[in-house]
PAGU-759972 format. One record per atom (N, C-alpha, C, O): residue in one letter; z, y, x. Coordinates in steps of 0.1 Angstrom, whole numbers, plus 5000, padded with zeros to 4 digits. Atoms other than C-alpha are relative to their C-alpha. Example, Ala and Ser with C-alpha at 12.3 -4.5 7.8 and 13.67 -1.06 7.14 Angstrom:
A500049885009A507849555123A500050125009A500750125019S500049894991S507149895137S500850114992S500950224997
END
This chain:
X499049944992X213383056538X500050154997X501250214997X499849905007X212283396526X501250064989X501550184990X499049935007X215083436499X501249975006X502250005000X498650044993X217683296526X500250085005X501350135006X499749894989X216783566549X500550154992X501150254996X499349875005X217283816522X501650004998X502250104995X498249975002X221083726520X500449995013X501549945013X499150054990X221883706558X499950155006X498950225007X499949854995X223484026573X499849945012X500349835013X499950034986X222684006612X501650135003X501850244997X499149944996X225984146628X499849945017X499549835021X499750044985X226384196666X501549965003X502250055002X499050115002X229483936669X500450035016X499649995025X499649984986X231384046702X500949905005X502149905003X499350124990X232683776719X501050025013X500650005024X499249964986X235883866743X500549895007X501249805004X499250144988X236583676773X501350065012X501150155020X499349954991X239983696792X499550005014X498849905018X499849994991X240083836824X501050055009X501550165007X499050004997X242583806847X499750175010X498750235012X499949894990X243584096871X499649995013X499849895020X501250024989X241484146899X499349965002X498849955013X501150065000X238983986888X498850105004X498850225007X501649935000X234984036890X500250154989X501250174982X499649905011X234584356868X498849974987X497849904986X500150075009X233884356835X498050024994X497350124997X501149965002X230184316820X499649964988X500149874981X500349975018X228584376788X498349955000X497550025006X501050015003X225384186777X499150054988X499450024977X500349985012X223084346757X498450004997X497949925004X501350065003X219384336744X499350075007X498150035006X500849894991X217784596766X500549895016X499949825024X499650064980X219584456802X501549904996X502749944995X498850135004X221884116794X501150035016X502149965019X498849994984X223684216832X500250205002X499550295007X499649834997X225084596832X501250045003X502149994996X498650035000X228084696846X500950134993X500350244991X499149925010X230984886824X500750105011X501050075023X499049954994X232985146834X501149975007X501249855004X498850104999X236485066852X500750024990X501749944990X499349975010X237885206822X499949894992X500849874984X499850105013X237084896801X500949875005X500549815016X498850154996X239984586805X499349904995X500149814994X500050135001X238184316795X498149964999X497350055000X501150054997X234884116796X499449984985X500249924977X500450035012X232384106764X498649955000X497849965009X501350055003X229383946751X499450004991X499749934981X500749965014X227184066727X499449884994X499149805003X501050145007X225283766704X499050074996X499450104984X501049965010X222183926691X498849884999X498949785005X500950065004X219083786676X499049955016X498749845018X500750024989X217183806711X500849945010X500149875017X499550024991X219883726732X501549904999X502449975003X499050005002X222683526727X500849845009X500349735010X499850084992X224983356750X501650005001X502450095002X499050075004X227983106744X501250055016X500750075027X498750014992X231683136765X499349915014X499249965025X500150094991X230582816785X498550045008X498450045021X501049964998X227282916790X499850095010X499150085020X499749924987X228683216808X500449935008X499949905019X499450054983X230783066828X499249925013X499149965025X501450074992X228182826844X499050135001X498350115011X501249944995X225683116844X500950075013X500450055025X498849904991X228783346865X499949885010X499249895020X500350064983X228983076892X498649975006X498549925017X501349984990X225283086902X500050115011X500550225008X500149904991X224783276934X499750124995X500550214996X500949885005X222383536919X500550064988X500050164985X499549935006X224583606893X501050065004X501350185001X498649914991X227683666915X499350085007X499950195007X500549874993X225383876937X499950104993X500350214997X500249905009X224684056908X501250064992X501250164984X498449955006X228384096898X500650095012X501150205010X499249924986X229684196936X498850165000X499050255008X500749864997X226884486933X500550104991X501150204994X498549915014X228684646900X501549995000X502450044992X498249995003X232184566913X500450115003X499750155013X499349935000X234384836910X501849965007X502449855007X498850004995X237684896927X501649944993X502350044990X498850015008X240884766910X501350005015X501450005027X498849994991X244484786919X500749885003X500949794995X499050145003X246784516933X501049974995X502050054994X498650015005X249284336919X501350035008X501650025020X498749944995X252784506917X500549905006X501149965015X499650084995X253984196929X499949935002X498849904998X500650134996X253983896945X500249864992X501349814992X499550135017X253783576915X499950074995X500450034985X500349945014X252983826894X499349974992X498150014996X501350025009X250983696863X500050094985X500950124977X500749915016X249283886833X500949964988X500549844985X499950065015X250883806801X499249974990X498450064988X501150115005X248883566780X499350074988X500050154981X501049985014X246183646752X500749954989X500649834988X499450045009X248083616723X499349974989X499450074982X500250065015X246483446691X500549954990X501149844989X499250075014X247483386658X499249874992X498049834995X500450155008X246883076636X500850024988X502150044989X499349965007X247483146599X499249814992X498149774990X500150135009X247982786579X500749954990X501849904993X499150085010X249182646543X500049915003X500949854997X499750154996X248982336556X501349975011X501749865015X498850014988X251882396579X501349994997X501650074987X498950015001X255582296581X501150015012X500649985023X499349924989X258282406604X499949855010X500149865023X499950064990X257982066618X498449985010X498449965022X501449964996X254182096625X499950125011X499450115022X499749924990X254782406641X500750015015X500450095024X499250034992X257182286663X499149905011X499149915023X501150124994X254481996671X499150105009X498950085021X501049934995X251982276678X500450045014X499950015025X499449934989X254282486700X500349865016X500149885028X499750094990X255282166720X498949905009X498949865021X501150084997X252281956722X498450034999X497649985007X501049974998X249182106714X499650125007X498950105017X500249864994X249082486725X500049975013X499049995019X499950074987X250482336760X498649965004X498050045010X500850085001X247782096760X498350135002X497250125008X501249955002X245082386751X500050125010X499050175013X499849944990X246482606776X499249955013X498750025022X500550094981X245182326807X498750074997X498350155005X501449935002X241782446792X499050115003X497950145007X500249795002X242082816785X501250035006X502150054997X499249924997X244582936807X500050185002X499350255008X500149865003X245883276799X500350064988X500650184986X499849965009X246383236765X501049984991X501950044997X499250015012X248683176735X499649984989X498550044986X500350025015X248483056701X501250004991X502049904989X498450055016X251383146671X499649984991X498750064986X500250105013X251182936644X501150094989X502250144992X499149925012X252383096608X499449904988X498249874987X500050055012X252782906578X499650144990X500150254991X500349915012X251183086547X499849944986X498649904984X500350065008X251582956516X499150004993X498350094994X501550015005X248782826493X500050134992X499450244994X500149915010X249283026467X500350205005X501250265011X500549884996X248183366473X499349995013X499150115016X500650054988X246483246505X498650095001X498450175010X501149884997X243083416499X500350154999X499950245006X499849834999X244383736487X500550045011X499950135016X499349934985X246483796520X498449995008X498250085016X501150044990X243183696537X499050144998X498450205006X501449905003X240883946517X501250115004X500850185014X499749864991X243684226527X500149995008X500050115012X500549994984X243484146562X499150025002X499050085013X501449944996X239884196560X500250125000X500150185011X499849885003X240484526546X500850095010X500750215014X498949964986X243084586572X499750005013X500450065020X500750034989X241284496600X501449885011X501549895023X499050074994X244184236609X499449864995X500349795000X500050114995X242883926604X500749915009X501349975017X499350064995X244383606621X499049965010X498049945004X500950034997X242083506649X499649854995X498449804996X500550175004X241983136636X500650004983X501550074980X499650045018X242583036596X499449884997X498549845004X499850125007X242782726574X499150014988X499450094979X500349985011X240382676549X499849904994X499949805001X500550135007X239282436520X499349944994X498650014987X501250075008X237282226506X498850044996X497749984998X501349965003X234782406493X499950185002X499250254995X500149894995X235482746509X499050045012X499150145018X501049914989X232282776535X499450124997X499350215004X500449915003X230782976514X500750154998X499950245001X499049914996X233583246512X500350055015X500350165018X500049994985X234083206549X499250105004X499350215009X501349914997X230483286549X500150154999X500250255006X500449835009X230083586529X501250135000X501050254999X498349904999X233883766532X500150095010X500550215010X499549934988X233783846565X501249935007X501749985017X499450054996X236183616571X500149895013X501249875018X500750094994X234583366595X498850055006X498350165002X500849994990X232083346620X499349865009X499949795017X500950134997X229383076629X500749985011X501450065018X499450064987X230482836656X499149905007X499549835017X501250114990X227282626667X499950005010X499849905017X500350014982X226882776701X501449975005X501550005017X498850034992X230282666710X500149834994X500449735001X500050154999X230082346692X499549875003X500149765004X501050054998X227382206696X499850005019X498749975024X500050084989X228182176734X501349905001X501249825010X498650145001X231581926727X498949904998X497949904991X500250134998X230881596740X500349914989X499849804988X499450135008X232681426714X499650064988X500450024979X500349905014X231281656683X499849864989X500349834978X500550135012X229481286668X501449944997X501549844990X498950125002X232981156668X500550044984X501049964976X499249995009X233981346639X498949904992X497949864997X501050025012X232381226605X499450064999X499550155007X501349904996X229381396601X500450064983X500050174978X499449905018X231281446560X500550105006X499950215004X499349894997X233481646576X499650095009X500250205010X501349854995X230881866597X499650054988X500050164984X500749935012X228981906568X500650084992X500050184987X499749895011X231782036546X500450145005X501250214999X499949864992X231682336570X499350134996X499750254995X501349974999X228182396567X499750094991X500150074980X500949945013X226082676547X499350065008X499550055020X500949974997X223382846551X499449985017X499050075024X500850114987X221982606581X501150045014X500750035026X498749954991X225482736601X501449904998X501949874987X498850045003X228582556608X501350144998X501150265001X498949895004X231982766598X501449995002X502350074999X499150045001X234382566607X499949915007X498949855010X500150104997X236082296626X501449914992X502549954989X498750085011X237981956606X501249995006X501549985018X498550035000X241081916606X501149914989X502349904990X498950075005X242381696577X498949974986X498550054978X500950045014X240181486548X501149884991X502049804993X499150095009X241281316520X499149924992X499249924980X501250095007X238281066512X500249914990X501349874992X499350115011X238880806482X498749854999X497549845001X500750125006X238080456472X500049984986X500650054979X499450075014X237980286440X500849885000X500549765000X498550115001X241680136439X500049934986X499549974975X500050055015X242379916412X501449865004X501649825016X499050125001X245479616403X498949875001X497749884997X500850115002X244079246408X500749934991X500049854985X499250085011X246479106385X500050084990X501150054986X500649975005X245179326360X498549984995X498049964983X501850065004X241379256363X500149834996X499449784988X500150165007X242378856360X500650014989X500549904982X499450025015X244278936328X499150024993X499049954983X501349975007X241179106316X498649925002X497549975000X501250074997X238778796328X499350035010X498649945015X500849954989X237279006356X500849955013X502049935014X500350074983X236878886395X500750105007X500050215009X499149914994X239579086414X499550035014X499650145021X500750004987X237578946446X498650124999X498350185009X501149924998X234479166434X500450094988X500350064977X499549875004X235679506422X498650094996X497850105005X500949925006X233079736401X499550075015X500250125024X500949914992X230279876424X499250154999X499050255005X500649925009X228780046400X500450124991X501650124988X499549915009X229080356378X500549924985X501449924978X500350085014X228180126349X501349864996X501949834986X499450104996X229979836363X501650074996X502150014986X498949895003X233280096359X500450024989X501550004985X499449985013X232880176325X499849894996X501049864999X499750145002X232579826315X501249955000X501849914990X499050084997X235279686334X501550144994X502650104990X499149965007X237380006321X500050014984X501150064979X500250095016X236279896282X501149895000X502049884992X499350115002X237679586289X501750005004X502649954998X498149984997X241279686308X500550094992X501650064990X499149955012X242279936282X500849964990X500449924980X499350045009X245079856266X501150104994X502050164999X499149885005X246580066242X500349924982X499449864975X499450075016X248479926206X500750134994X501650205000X499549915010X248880186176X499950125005X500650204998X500449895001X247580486194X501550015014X501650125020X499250014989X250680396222X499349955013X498749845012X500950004985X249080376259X501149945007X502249985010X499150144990X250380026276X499350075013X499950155021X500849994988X247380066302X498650095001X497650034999X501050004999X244680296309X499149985008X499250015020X500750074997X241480106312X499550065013X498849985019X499849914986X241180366346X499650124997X499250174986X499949855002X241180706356X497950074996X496850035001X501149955003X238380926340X500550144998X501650164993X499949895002X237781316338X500850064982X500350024971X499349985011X240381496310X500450125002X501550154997X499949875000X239981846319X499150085011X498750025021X500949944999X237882126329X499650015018X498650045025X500549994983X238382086370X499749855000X498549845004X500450125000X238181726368X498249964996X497349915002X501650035009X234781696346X499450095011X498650025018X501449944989X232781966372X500549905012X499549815013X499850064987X234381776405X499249854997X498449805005X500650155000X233181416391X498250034999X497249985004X501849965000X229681596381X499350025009X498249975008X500350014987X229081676415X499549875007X498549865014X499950114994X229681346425X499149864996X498849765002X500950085008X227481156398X498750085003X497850015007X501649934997X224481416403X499849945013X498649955015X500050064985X224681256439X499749885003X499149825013X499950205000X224780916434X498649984990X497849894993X501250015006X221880966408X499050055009X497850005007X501449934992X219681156434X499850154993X498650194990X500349855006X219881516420X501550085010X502550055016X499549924996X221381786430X500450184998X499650254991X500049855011X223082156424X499150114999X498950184989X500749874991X221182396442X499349975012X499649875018X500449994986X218782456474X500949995007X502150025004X498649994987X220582416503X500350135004X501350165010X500049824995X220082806508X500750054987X500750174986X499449925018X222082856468X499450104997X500050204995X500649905007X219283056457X499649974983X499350064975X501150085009X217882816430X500949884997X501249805006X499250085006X220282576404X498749894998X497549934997X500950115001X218482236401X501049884995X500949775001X499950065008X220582076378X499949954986X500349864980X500149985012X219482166349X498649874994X497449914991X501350125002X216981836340X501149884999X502349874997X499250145005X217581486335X500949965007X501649875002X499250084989X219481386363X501250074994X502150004989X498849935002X221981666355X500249964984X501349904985X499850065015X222081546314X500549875000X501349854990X499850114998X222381196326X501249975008X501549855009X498850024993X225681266349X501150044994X502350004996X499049935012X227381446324X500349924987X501349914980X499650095010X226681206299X501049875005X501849824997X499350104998X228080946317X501550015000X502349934994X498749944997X230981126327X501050054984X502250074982X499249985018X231781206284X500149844997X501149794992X499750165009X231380836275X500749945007X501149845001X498650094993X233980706301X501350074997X502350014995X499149975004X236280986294X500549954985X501549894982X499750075008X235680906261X500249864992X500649834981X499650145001X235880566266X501549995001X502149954991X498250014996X239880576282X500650104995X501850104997X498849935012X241180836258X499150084989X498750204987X500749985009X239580776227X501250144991X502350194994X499349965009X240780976196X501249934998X501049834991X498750025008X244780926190X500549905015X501449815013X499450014988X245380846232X499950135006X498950205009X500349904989X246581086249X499850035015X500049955025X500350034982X245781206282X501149985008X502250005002X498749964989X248281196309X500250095005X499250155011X499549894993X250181456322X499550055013X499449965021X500249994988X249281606351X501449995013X501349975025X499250004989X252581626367X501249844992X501649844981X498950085005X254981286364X501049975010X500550045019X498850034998X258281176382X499049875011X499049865024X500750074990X255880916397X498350004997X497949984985X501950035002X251680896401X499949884989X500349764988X500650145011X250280716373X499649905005X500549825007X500350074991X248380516392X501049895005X501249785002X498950114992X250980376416X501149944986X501549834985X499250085008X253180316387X499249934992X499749924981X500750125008X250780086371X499650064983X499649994973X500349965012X249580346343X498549994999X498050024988X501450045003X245880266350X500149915007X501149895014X500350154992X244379956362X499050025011X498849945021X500649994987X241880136384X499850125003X500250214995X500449804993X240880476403X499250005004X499149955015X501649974993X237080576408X500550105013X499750125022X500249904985X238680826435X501350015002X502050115002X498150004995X242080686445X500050055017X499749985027X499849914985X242780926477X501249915004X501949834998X498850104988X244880776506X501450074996X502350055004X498950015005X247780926487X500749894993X501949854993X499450105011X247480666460X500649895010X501849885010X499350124992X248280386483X501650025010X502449935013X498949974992X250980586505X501150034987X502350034990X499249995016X252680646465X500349864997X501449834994X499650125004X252580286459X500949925009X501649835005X499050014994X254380226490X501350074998X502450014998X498949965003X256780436484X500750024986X501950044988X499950005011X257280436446X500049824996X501049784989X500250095008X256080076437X499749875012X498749805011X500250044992X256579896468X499649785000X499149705008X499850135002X256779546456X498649944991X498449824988X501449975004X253279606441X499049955008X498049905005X500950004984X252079596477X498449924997X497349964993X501050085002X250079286475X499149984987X498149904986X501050005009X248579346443X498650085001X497650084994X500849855002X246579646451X498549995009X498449975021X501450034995X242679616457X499450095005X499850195000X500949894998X240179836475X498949954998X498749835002X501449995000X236579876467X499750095004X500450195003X500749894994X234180076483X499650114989X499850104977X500049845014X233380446464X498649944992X498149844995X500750075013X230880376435X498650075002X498650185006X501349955001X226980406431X499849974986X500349914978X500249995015X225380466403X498249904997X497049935001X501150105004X223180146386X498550055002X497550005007X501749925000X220180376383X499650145014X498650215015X500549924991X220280586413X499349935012X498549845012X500550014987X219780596449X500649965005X500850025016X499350134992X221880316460X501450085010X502450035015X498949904990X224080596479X501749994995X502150054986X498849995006X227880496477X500850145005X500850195017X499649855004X229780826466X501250054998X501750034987X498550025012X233080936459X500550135009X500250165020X499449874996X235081276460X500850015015X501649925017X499249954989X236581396493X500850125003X500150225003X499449844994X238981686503X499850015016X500149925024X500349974984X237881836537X500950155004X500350265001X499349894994X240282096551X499250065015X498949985024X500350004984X238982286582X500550165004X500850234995X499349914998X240082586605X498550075002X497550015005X501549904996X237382906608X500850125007X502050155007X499649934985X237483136636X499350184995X498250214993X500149885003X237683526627X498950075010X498950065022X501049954988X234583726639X500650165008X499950235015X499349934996X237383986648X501449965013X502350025019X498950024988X239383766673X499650055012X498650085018X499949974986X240683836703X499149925012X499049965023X500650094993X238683566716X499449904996X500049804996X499950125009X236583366696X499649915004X499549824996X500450104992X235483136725X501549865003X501449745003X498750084999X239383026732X500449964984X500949854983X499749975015X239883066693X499449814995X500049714990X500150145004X237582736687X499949935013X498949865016X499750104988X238582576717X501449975001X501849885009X498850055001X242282566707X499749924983X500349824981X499950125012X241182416669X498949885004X498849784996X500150154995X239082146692X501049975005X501249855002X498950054993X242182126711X501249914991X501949834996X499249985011X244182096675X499749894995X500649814991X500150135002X241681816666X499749905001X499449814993X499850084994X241481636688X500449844996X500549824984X499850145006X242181216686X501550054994X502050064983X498350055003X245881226697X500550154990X501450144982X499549915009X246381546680X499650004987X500450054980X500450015012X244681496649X500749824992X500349804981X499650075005X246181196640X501549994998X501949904991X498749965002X249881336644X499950104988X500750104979X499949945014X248681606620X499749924987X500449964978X500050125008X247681326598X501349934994X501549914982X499150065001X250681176598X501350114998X502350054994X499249935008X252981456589X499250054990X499750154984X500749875009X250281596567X500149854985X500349884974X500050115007X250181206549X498550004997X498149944987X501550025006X246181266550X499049895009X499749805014X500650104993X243381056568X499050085013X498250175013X500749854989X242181206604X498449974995X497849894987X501249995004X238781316606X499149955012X497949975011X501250034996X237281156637X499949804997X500549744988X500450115002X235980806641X500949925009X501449815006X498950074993X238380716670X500750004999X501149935009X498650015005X241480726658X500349884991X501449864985X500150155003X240480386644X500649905010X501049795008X499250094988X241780276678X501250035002X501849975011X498649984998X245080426676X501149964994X501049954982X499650085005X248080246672X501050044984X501749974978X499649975018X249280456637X499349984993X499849984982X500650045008X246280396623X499949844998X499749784987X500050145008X246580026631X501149934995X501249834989X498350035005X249979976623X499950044983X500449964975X500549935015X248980166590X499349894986X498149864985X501050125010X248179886558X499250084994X498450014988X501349955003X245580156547X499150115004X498050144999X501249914993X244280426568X499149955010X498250035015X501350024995X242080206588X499149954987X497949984989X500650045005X240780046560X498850154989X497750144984X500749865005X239880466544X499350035008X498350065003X500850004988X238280506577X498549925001X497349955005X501250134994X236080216580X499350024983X498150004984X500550015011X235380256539X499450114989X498750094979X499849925014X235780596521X499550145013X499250255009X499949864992X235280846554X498350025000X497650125001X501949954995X231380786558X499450034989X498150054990X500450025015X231080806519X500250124992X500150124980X499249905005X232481146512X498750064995X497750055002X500949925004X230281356490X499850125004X500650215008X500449844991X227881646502X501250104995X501350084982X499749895006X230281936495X499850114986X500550074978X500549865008X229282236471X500850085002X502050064999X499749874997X229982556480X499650115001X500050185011X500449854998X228482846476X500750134999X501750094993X499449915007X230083196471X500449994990X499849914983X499649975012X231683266444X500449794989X500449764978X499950125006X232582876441X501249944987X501149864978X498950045007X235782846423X500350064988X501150024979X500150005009X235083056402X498549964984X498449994972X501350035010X231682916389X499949884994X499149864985X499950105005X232982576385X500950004989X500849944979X499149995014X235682676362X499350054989X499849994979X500350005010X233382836338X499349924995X499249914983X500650135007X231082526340X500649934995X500249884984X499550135003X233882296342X500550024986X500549914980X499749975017X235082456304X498949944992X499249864983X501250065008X231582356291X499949865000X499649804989X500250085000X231782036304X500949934989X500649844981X498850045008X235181996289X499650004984X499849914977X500150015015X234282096255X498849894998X498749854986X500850115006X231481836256X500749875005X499849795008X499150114996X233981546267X500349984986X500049884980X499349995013X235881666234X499250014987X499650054976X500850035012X232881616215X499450134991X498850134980X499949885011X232981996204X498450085004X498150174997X501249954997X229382086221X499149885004X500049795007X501250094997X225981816230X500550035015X501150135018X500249974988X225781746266X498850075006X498750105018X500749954993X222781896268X499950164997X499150235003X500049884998X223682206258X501650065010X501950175011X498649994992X227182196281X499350005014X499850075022X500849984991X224382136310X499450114999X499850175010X500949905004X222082436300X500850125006X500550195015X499849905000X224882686295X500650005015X500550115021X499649984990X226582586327X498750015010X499150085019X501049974992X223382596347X499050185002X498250235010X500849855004X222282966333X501850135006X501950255007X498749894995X226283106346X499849915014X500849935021X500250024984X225182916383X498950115005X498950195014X501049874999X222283116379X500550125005X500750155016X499449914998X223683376376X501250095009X501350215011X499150044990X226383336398X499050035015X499150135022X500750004989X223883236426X498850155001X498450225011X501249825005X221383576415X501350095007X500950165017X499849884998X224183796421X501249995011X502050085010X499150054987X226283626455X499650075011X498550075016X500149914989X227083876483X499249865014X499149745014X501250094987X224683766517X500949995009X502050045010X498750054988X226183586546X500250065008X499350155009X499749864987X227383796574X499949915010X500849825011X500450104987X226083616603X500150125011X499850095023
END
């Protein structure tokens, strides 16, 4: 824990709580005397978090209605003025919410159904919802830090905790979540992909977990059991040996989807180092721990299936087509067909329907029996500069809620993130988001995220790429990318806690 503690900045994280007018007056905890009373000059109520002392929204509140603390509040009350009128109320705490995930009809949803809803809660406040597009999305983010404008709530992705962390952008949220009653409901994937350095950062709001999809009237043309769909890593490349079908260097079928470029090859490596029992890094990202056999052995696998399904004189597939490969019947299976693939084959290849198989996500013959398979985890993080960061994640519990998180689902076309929304009637109505639920949500692989993530996978994922294409050994495409994690991880700003 020693080299954890050298990257964690302590910051005193001020916690503001509305107070209405004429209230108790306002008081400031801090590490010398946690009860002191403020001037009347200060408008609002605050709470220091330090290392000695630190105490959650809810926490107050229940401590504030004990006798001996209200005694101890009416002995510091100060004078205020009354209201100019009679029904007169405060105008509400205003909060922003900055999301690429958002569409004017979402917004509309927010304003009508959730904010309302998170209001009965936290009365007093407001939440405006702003669409921000992906692209450029962090940069506006890093000049609001700069700016000191931040949004009090933001949208982040997949493997953004570590940014969260270290930016200044975010701000732990354990002492507030970790009293929700329903916290086990989500997935414990989608907690986790929050998580860094032993802190949550976030709460879910939208995953995209996968199975291995595949045609059954494809695997019986190729002799294979449609009833028992590859388990296995091994089992995979096999049965994608045998479905390849390609005549004169023309691609009828490929034998299924496999990595064919430099983001592809790191995201599957991930996911094979996992299923083998290895892994990237400490949980603290001080120290790379792929560099050994486990990591040689996931990478190789991951070159001999690529280069199994697009040998020399096939080419790859496009990345963008008119319809998904997949759903149009251009592979025969998908090691990490997301709950898109199936909402594409309804819509694109509908008459398909009943051909279309699920298997559970894939383990690998020689590991640790652990079935594995890519996930996208979207979640919202709570600025350590909001207006309120107690209401702040108490409107994105409010946000993800059952009934609300499964309407964002359903305009978003992703799969919700808790476990009850298995009882709701769009999931059962739905021919495959209960079946992603019950199969692909408890299976999502650990994350990776450290600082500096997006861009450390790109320089591995190039290495890996060139050893796909045969132009470097895999164990020098492991080596070099494990000595730029290194390094990477050696010179990653500390978390601001």
């Amino acid at each position: 824990m020693a080299a954890l503690k050298s990257r964690l900045t302590p910051l005193g994280t001020v916690h503001r709580i509305y107070t209405p007018p004429g209230s108790a007056p306002n008081v400031t905890a801090s590490e010398n005397n946690p009860w002191r009373c403020l001037s009347s000059q200060h408008t609002e109520r605050t709470i220091t978090m330090s290392s000695q002392f630190a105490l959650s929204r809810r926490q107050f509140l229940r401590t504030a209605s004990l006798a001996t603390v209200g005694a101890a509040l009416a002995a510091c009350a100060v004078p205020t003025a009354a209201p100019s009128g009679e029904g007169e109320m405060a105008a509400p705490t205003e909060l922003t919410l900055w999301m690429f995930g958002l569409t004017p009809e979402i917004i509309d949803y927010i304003n009508a159904e959730v904010t309302p809803d998170f209001r009965e809660v936290m009365p007093g406040f407001d939440m405006i919802a702003e669409h921000v597009p992906y692209d450029g999305y962090r940069q506006k983010l890093s000049t609001a830090i700069v700016g000191d404008s931040l949004p009090d709530v933001h949208e982040a992705g997949t493997q953004a905790a570590g940014r969260v962390a270290t930016s200044g952008e975010g701000t732990p949220l354990d002492d507030y979540i970790n009293e929700w009653e329903d916290l086990d409901d989500y997935f414990e994937a989608n907690i986790k992909g929050t998580q860094i350095a032993g802190r949550t950062w976030g709460v879910p709001t939208m995953s995209q977990p996968s199975l291995t999809l595949y045609w059954k009237s494809q695997l019986e043309a190729a002799g294979l059991d449609p009833d028992n769909p590859p388990a296995t890593d091994v089992e995979y490349l096999e049965a994608a040996t045998a479905l390849q079908n390609v005549e004169e260097g023309r691609t009828i079928v490929l034998g299924g989807w496999a990595p064919n470029d430099w983001r592809s090859f790191f995201q599957e490596f991930e996911v094979q180092l996992q299923r083998l029992g290895g892994e990237m890094a400490d949980q603290d990202y001080t120290e790379v721990r792929f560099n050994n056999e486990l990591g040689v052995a996931a990478l190789a696998y991951l070159v001999e299936l690529s280069q199994t399904v697009y040998p020399e004189g096939v080419a790859r597939l496009p990345d963008e087509a008119p319809i998904p490969h997949f759903p149009a019947g251009n592979m025969a299976m998908h090691m990490r067909g997301h709950g898109s693939q199936p909402r594409d084959v309804l819509r694109y290849n509908p008459d398909a329907w009943d051909d279309l198989g699920f298997g559970f996500p894939l383990m690998a013959q020689e590991g640790t029996g652990r079935m594995n398979s890519i996930s996208w985890r979207n979640f919202l993080s709570v600025s350590p500069t909001s207006a309120d960061v107690g209401a702040s994640v108490e409107w994105a519990h409010v946000f993800s809620s059952t009934e609300h998180n499964v309407k964002y689902s359903e305009f978003r076309g992703t799969v919700p993130v808790r476990r009850s929304t298995l009882d709701t009637d769009f999931v059962k109505e739905s021919p495959f988001l209960g079946v992603y639920l019950e199969m692909a949500a408890p299976h999502g692989y650990d994350v990776i995220n450290p600082p500096g993530y997006f861009e450390l996978r790109q320089s591995g994922g190039n290495l890996f790429e060139q050893a796909g294409l045969g132009n470097i050994s895999v164990e020098e495409a492991v080596a070099g990318c494990a000595e730029i994690w290194q390094e990477g991880l050696d010179n990653a700003p500390p978390y601001k806690i």
